[in-house]
SEPA-218751 format. One record per residue: residue number from 0; residue in one letter; x, y, z of N, C-alpha, C, O in turn. Coordinates in pm, 1 decimal. Example, Ala and Ser with C-alpha at 12.3 -4.5 7.8 and 13.67 -1.06 7.14 Angstrom:
residues 2
SITE  num  residu      n.c1      n.c2      n.c3     ca.c1     ca.c2     ca.c3      c.c1      c.c2      c.c3      o.c1      o.c2      o.c3
SITE    0       A    1319.0    -569.0     780.0    1230.0    -450.0     780.0    1320.0    -330.0     780.0    1423.6    -331.9     846.5
SITE    1       S    1285.0    -225.0     708.0    1367.0    -106.0     714.0    1290.0       3.0     787.0    1340.9     113.8     803.9
end
This chain:
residues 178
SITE  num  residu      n.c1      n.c2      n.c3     ca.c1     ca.c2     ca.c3      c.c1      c.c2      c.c3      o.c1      o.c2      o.c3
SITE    0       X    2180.9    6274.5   -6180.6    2223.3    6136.0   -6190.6    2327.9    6126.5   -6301.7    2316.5    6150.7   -6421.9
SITE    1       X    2425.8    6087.5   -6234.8    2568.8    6075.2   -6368.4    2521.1    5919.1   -6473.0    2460.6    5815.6   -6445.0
SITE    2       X    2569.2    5959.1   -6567.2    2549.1    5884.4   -6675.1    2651.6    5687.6   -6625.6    2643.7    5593.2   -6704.2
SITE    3       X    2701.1    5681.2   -6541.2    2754.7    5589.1   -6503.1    2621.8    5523.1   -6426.3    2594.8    5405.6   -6451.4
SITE    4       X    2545.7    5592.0   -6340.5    2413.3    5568.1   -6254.1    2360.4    5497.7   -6337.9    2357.7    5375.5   -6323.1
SITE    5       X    2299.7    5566.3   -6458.5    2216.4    5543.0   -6542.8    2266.0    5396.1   -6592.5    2199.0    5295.3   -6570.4
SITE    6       X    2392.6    5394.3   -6663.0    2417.8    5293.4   -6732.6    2380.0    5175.0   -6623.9    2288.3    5101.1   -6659.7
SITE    7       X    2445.1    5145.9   -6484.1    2415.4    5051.2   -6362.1    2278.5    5032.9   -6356.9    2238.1    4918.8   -6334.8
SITE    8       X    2203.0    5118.1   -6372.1    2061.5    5084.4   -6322.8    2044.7    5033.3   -6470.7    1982.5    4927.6   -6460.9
SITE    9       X    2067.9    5056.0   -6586.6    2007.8    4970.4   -6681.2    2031.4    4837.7   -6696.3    1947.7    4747.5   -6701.6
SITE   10       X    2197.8    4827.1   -6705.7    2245.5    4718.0   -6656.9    2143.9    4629.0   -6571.5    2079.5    4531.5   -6610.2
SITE   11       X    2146.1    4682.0   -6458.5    2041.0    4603.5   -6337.3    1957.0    4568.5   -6358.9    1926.7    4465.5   -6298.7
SITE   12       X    1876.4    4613.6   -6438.6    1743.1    4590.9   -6511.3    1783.6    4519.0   -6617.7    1672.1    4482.2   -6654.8
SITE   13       X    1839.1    4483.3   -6675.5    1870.8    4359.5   -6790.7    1909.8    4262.8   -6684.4    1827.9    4172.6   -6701.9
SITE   14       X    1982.5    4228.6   -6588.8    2024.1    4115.6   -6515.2    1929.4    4056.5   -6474.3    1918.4    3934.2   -6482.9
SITE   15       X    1824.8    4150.6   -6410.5    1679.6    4102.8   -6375.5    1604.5    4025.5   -6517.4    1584.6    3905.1   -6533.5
SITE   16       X    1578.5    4116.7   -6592.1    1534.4    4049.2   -6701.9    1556.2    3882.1   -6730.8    1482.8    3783.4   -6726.0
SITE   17       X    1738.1    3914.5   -6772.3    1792.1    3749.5   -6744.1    1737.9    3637.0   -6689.5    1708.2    3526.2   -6734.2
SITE   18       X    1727.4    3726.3   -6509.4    1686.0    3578.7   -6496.1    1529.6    3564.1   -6484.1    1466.8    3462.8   -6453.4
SITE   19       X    1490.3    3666.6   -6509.7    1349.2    3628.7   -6560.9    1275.9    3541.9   -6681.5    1158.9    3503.6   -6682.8
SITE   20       X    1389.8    3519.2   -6794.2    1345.3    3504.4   -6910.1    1286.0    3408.9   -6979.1    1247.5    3411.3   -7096.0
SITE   21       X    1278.2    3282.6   -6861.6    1186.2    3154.5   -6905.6    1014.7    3270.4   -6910.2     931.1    3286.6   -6999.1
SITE   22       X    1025.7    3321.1   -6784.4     867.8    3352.9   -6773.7     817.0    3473.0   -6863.0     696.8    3499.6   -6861.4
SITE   23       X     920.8    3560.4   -6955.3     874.8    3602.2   -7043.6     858.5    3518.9   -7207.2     778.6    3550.3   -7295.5
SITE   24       X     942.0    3427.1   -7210.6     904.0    3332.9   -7320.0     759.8    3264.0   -7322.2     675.0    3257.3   -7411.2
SITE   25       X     763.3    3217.8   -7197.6     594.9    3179.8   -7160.3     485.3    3248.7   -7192.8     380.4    3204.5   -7239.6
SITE   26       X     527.4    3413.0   -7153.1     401.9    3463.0   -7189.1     403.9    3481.7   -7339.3     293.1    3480.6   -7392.9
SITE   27       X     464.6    3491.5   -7383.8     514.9    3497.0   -7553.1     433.3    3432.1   -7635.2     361.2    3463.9   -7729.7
SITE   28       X     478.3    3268.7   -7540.9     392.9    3158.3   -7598.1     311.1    3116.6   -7612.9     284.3    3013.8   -7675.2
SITE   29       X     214.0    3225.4   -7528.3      48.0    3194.1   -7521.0      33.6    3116.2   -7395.0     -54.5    3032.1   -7377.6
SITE   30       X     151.2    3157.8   -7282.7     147.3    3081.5   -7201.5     115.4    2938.4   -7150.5      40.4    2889.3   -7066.2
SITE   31       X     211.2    2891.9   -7244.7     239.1    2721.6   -7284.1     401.4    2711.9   -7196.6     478.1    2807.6   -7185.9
SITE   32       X     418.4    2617.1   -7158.9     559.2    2562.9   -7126.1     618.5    2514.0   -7233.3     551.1    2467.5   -7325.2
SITE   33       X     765.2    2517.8   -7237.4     811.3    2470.2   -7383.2     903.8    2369.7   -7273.5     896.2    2383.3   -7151.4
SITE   34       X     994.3    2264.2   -7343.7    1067.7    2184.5   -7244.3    1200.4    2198.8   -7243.5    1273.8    2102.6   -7221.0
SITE   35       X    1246.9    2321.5   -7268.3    1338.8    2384.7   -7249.7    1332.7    2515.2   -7320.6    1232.4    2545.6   -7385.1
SITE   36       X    1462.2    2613.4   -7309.1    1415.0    2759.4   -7365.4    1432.8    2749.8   -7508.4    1364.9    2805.6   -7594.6
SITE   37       X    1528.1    2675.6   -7523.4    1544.9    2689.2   -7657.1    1439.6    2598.4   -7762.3    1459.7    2565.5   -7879.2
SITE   38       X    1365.0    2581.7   -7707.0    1253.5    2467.4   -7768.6    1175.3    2595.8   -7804.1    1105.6    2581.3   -7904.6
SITE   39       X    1167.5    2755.2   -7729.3    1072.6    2836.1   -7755.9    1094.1    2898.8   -7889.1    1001.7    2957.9   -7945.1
SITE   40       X    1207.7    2888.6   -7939.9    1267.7    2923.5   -8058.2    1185.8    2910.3   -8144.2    1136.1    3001.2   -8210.7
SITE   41       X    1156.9    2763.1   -8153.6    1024.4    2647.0   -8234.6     877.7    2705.8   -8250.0     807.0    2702.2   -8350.7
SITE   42       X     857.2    2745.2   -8161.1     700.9    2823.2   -8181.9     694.6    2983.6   -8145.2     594.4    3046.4   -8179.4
SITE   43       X     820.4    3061.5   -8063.2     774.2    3167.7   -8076.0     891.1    3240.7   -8135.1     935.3    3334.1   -8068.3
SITE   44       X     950.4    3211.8   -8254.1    1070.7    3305.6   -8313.6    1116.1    3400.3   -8298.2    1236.0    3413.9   -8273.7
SITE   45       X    1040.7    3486.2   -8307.3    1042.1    3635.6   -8274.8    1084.5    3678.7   -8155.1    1187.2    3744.3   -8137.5
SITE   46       X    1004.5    3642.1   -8067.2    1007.1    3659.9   -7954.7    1160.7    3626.3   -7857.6    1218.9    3686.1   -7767.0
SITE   47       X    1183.4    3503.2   -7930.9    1276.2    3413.2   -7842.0    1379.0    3509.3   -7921.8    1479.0    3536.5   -7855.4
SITE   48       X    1373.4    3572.1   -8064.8    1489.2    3597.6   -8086.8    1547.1    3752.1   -8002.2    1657.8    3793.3   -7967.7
SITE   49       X    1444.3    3790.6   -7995.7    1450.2    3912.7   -7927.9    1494.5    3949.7   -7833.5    1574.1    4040.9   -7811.0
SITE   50       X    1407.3    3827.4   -7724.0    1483.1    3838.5   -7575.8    1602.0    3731.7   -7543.2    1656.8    3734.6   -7433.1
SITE   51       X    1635.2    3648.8   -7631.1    1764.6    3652.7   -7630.2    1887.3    3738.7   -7663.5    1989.9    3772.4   -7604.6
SITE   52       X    1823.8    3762.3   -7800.7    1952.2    3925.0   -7801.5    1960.4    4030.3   -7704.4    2056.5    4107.3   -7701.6
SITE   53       X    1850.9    4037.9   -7613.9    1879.3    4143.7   -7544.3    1982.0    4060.3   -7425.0    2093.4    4105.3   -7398.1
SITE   54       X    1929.7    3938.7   -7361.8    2000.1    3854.4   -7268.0    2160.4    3865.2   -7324.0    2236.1    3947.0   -7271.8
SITE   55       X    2198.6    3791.5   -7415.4    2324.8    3780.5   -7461.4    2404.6    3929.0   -7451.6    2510.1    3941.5   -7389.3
SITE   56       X    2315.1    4076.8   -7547.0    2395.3    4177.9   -7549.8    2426.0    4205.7   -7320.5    2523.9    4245.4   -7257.3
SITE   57       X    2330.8    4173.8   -7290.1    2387.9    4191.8   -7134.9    2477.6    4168.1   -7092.6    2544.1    4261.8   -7048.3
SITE   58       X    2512.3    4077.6   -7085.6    2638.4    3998.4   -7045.3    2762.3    4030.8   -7149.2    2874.3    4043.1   -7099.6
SITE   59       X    2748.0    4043.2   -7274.1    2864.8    4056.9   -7355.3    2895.8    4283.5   -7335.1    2997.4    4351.9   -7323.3
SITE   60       X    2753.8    4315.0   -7341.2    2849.7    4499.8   -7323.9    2935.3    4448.2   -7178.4    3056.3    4462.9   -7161.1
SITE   61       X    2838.1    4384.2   -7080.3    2942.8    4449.9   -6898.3    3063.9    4370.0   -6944.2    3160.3    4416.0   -6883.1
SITE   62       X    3112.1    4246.2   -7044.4    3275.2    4221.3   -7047.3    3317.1    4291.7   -7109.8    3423.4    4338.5   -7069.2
SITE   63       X    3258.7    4348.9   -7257.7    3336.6    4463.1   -7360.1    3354.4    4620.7   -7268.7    3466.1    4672.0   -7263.7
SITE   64       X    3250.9    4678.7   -7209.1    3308.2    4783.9   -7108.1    3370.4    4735.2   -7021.5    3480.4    4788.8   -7034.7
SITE   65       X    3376.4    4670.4   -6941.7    3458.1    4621.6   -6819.2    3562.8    4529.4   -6855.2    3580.5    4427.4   -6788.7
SITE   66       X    3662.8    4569.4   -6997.6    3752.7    4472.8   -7033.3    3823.4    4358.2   -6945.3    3850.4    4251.1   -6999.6
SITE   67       X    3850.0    4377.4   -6826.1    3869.2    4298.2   -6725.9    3805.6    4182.8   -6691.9    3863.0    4096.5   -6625.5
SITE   68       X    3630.3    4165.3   -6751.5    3592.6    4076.6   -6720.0    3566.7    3993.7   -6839.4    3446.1    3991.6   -6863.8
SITE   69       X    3624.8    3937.1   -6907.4    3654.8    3876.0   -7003.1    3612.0    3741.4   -6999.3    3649.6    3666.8   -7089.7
SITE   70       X    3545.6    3702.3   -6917.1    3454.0    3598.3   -6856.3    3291.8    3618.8   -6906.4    3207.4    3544.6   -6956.6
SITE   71       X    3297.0    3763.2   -6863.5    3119.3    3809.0   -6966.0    3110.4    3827.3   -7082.9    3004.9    3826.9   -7146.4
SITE   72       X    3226.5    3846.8   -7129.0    3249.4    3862.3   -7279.8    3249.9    3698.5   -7320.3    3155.4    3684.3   -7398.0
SITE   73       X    3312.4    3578.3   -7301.3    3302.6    3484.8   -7336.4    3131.1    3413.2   -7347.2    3062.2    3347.6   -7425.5
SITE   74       X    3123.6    3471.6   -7224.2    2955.3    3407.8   -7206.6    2853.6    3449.5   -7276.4    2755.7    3378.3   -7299.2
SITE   75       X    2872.4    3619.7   -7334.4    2811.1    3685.5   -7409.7    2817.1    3605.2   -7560.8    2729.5    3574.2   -7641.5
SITE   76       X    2937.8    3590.8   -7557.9    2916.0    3507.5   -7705.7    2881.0    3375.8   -7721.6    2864.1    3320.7   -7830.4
SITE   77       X    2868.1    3316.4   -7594.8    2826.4    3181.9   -7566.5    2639.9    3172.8   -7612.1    2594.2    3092.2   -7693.1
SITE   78       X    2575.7    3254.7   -7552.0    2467.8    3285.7   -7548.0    2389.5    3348.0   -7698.9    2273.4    3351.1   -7739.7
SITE   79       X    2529.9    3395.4   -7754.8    2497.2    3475.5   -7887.2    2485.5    3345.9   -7984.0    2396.5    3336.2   -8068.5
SITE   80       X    2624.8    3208.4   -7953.8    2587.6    3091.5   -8012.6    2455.8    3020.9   -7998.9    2403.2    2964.0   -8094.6
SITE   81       X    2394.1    3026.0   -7858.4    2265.2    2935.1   -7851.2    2166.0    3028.5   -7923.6    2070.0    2964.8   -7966.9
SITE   82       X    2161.4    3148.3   -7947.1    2082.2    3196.6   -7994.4    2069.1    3199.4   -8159.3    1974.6    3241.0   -8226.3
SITE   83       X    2183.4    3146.8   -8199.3    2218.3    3192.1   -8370.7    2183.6    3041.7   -8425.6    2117.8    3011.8   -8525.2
SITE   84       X    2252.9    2949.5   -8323.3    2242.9    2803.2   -8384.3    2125.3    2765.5   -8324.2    2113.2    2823.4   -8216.3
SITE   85       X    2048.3    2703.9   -8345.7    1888.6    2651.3   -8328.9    1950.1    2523.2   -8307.4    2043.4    2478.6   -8374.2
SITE   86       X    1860.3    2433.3   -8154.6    1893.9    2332.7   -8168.9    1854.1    2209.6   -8246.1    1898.5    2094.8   -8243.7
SITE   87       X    1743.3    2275.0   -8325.5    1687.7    2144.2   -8405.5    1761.7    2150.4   -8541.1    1731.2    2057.6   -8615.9
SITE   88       X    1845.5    2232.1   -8586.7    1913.0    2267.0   -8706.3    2074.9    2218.2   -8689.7    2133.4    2142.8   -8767.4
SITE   89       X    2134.2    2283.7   -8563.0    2240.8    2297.0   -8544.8    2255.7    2196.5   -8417.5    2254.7    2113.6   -8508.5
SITE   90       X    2266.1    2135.5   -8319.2    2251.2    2071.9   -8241.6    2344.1    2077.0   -8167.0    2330.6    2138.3   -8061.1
SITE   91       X    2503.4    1995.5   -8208.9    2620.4    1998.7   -8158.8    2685.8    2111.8   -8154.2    2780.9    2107.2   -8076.2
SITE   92       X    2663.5    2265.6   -8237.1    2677.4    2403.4   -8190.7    2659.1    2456.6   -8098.3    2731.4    2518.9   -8020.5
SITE   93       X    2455.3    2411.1   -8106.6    2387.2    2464.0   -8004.6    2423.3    2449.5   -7875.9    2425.2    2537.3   -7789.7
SITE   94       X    2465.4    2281.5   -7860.8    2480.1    2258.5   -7709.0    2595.2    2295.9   -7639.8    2604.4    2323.3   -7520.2
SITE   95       X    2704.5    2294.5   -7746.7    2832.2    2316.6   -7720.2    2822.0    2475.3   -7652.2    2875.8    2501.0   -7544.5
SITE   96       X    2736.5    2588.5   -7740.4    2787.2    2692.1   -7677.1    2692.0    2691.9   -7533.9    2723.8    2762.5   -7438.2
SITE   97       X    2582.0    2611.3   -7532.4    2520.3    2603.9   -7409.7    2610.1    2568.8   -7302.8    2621.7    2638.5   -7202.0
SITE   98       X    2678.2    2454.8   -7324.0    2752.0    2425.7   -7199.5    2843.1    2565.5   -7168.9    2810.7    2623.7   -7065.4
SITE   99       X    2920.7    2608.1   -7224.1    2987.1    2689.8   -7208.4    2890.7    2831.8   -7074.5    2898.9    2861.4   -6955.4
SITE  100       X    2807.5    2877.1   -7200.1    2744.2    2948.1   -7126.8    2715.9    2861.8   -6968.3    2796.9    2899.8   -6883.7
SITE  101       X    2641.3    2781.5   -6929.6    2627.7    2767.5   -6837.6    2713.4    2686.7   -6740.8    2686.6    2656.1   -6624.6
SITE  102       X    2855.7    2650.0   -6834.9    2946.2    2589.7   -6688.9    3056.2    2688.5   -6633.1    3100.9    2672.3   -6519.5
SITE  103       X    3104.1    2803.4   -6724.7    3137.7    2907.0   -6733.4    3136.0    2989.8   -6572.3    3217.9    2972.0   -6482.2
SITE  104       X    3044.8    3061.1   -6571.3    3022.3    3161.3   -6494.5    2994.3    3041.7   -6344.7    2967.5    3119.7   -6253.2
SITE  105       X    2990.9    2936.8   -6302.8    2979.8    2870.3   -6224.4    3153.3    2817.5   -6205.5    3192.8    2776.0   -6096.5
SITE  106       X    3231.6    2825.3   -6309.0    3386.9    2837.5   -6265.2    3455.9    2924.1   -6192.5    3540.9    2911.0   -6104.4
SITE  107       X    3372.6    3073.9   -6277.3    3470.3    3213.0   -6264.2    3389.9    3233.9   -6120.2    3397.7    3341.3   -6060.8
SITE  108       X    3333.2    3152.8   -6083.0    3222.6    3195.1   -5940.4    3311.2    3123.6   -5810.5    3319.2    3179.7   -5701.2
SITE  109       X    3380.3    2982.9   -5841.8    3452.7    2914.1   -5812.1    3553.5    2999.7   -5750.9    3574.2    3019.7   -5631.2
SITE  110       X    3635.2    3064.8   -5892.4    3778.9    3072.3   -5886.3    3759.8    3223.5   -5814.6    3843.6    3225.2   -5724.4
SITE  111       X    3708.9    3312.1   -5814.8    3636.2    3442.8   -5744.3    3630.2    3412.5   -5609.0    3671.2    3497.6   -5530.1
SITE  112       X    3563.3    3249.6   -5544.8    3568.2    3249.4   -5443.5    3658.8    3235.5   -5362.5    3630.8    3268.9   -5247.3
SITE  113       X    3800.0    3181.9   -5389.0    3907.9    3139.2   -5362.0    3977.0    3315.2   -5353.3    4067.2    3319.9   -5269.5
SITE  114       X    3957.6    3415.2   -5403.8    4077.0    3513.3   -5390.3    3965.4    3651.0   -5303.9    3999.9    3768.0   -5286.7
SITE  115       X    3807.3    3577.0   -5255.4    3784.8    3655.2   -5179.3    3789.8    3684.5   -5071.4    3779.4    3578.3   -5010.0
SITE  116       X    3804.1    3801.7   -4969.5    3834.8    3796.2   -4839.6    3713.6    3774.7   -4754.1    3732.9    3693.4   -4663.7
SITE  117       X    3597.5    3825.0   -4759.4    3518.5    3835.9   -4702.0    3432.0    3658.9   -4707.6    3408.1    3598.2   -4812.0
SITE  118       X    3409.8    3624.7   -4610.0    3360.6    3453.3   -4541.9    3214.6    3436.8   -4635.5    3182.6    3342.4   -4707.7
SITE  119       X    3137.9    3566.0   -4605.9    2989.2    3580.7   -4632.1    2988.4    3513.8   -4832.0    2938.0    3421.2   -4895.4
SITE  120       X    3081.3    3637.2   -4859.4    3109.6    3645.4   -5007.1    3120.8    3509.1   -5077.0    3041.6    3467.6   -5161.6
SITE  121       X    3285.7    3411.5   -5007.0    3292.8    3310.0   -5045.8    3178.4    3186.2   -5029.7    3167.2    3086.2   -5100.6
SITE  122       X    3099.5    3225.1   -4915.9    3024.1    3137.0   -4914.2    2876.3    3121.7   -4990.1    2823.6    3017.8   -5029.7
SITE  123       X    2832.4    3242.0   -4996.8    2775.9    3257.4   -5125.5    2842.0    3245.1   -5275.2    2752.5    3197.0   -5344.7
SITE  124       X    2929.5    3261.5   -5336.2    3005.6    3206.3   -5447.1    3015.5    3064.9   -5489.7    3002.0    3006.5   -5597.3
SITE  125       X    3045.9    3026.8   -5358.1    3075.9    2846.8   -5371.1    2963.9    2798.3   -5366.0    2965.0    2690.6   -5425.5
SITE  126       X    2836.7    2829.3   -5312.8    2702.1    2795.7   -5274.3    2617.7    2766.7   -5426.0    2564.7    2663.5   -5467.1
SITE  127       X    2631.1    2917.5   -5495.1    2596.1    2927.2   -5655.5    2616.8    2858.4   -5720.6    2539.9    2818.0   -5807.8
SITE  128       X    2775.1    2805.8   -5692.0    2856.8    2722.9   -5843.4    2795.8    2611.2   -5785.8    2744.3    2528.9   -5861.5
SITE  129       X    2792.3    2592.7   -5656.0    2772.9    2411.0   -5604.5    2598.2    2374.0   -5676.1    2560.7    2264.5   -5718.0
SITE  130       X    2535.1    2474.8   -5672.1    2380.5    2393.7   -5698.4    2370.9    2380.7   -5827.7    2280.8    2304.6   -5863.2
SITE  131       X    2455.2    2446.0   -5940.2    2445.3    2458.3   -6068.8    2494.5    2278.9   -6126.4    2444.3    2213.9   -6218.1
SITE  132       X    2609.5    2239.3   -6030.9    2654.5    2103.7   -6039.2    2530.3    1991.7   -5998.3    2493.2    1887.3   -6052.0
SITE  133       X    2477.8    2078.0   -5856.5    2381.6    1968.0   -5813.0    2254.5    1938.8   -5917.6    2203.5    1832.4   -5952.4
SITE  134       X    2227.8    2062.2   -5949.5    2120.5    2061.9   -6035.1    2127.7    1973.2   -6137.3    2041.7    1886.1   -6150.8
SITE  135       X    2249.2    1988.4   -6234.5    2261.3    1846.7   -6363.8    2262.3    1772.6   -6314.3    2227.4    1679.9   -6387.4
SITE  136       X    2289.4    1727.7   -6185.6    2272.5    1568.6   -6145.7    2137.4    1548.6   -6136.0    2094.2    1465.8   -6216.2
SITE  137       X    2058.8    1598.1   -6063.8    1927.5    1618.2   -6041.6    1853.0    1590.0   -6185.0    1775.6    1496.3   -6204.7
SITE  138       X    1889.1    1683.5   -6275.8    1836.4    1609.9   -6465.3    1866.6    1540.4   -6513.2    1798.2    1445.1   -6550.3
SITE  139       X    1977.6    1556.8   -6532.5    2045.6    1425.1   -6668.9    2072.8    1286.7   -6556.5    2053.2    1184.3   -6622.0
SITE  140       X    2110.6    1252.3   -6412.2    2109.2    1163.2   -6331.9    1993.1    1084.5   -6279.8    1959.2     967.8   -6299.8
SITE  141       X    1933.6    1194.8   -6196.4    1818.0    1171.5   -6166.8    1652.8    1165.3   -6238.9    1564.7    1084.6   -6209.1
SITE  142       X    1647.5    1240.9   -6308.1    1564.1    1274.7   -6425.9    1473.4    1334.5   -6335.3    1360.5    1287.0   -6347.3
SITE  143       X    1484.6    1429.3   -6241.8    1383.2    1484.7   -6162.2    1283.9    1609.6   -6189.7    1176.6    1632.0   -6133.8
SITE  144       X    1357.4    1695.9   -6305.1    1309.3    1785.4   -6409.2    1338.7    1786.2   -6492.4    1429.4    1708.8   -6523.2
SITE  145       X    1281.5    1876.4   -6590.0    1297.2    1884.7   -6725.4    1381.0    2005.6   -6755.5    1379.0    2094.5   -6670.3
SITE  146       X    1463.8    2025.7   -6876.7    1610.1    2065.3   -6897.0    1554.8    2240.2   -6866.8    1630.8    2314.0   -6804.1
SITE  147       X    1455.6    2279.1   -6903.8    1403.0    2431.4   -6883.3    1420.2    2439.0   -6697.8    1432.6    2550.8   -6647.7
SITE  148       X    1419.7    2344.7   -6628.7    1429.5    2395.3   -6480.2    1531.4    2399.6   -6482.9    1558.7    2519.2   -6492.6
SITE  149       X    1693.8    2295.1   -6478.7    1787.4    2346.4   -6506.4    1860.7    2456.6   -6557.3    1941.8    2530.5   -6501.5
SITE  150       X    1815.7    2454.2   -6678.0    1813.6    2592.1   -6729.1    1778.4    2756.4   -6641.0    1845.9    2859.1   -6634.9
SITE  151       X    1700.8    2735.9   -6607.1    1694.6    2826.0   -6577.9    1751.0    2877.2   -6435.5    1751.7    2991.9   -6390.8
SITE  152       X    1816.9    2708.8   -6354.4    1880.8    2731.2   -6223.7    2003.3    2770.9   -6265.7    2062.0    2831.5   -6176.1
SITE  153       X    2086.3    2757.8   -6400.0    2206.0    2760.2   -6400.2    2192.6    2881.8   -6424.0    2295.4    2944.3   -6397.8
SITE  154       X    2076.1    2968.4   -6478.5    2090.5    3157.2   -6485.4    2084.3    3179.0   -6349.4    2161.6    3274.7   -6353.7
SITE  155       X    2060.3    3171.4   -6245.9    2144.8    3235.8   -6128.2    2252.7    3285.2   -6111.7    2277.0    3401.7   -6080.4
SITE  156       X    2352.2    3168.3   -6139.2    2490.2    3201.0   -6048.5    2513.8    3312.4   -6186.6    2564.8    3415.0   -6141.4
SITE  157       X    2500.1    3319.6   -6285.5    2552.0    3446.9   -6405.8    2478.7    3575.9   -6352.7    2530.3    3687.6   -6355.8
SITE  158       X    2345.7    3547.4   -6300.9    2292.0    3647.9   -6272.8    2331.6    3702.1   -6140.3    2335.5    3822.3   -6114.0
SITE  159       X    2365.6    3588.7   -6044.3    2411.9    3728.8   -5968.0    2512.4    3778.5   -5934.8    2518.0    3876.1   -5860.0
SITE  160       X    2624.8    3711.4   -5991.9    2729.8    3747.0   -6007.6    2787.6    3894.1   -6062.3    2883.1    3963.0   -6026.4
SITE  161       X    2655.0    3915.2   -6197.0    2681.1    4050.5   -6269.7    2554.0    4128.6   -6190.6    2538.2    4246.2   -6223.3
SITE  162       X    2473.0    4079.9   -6101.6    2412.5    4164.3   -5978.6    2488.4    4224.4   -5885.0    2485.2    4338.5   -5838.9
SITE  163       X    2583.8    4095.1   -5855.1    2705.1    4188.4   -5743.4    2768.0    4273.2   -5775.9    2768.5    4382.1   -5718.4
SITE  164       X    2831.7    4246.8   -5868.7    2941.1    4343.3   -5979.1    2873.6    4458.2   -5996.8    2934.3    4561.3   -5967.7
SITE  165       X    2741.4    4468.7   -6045.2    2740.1    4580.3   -6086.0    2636.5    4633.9   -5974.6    2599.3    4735.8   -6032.8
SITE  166       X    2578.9    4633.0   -5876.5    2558.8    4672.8   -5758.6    2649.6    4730.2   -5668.7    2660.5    4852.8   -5670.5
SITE  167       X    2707.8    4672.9   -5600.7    2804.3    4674.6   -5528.2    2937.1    4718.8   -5549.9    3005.6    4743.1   -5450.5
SITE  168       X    2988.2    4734.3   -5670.5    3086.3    4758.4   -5725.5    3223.8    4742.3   -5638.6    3311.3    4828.7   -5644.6
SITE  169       X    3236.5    4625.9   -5557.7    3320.0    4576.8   -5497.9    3308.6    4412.3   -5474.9    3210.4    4340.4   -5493.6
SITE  170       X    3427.4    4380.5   -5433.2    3437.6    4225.7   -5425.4    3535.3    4176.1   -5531.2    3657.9    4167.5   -5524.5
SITE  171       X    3451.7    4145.3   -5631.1    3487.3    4051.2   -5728.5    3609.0    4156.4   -5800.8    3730.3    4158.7   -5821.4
SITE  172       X    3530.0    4209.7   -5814.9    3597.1    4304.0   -5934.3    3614.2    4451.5   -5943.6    3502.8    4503.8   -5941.9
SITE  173       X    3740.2    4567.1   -5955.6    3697.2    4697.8   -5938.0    3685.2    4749.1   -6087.1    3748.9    4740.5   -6192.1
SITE  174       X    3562.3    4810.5   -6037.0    3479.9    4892.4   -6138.4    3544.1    5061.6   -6126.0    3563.3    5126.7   -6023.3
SITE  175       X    3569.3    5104.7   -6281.5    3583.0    5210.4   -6270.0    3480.8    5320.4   -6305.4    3395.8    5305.3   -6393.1
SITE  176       X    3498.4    5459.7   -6212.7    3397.5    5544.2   -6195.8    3393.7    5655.3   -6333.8    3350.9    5770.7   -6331.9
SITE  177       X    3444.7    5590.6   -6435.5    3471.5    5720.5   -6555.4    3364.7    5718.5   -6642.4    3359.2    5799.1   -6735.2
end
C-alpha cells in the first residue's frame, strides 16, 4: 500500500469522524445534549477541544496539501476560529468564523456545480448547498430545531465534498498521485 493510500484512507476516516462529531461530543458529555456544539465547549473542554482540533486540522492539511483547494484551507481556519474563540467569551468572533465555516463549502459546492460535466454530480452538488440554505430557514425562520441540528446538517455538504475529493479523486478537483 503506497503511502498516498494510506494518507486517503486516513483522510477518509477523519471526514467520517467530521461528520460524526455531534455524537462523539455527546458521548463525552455523559451523554447529555448540549444546544449546539459549541455549547459542549461549556461542560466538556477537553474533549470539545480535542475533537475539534482534529475536525479543523482535516479540512485545513487536504487545502495545505492540495494547494489548489484553497477553499479547505479557508474553512480549516474557519473552524480553527470557532474552536479558539468560545462563544460565551468571544461571541461576534465565534459566530463570524462559524458562518464562514458553514456558508463556505455550500458556495464552493455551488460554484463546482456549474463547471461540472457529469448531470448526476451537479445534481448532487446543488442538492447539498440547497438544504444547507433550507435548513437556516427551517431554524432561525421557522424555529423548527435547535442550532446543533443545523449544525450539524451544514457538516454534510463539507463532508462530502472532501468524501468525493478524496475518494474518487475526480470531478471536482485533480488530485495528484506523488
Amino acid at each position: 500500500m503506497s503511502n498516498y493510500t494510506n494518507f486517503r484512507d486516513l483522510k477518509t476516516f477523519l471526514v467520517i469522524f467530521l461528520l460524526t462529531l455531534p455524537l462523539w461530543l455527546f458521548a463525552f458529555n455523559g451523554f447529555v445534549w448540549e444546544k449546539s456544539i459549541s455549547q459542549f465547549a461549556n461542560t466538556s473542554s477537553l474533549a470539545f477541544g480535542i475533537l475539534m482540533t482534529m475536525s479543523w486540522m482535516t479540512i485545513f492539511i487536504d487545502g495545505f496539501v492540495e494547494r489548489h483547494r484553497w477553499y479547505n484551507w479557508v474553512c480549516g481556519l474557519a473552524l480553527f476560529g470557532v474552536t479558539v474563540f468560545i462563544n460565551t467569551l468571544y461571541p461576534i468572533l465565534h459566530y463570524s468564523f462559524a458562518i464562514v465555516f458553514f456558508i463556505l463549502p455550500s458556495i464552493m459546492m455551488l460554484y463546482f456545480s456549474f463547471k461540472e460535466s457529469k448531470k448526476i454530480v451537479k445534481t448532487v452538488l446543488r442538492l447539498s448547498s440547497s438544504v444547507v440554505i433550507f435548513a437556516g430557514l427551517g431554524h432561525f425562520v421557522f424555529h423548527l430545531y435547535s442550532i446543533l441540528v443545523l449544525e450539524w446538517i451544514g457538516m454534510f455538504p463539507m463532508s462530502a465534498m472532501l468524501f468525493y475529493i478524496i475518494r474518487f479523486n475526480k470531478g471536482l478537483v485533480k488530485i495528484s498521485n506523488q
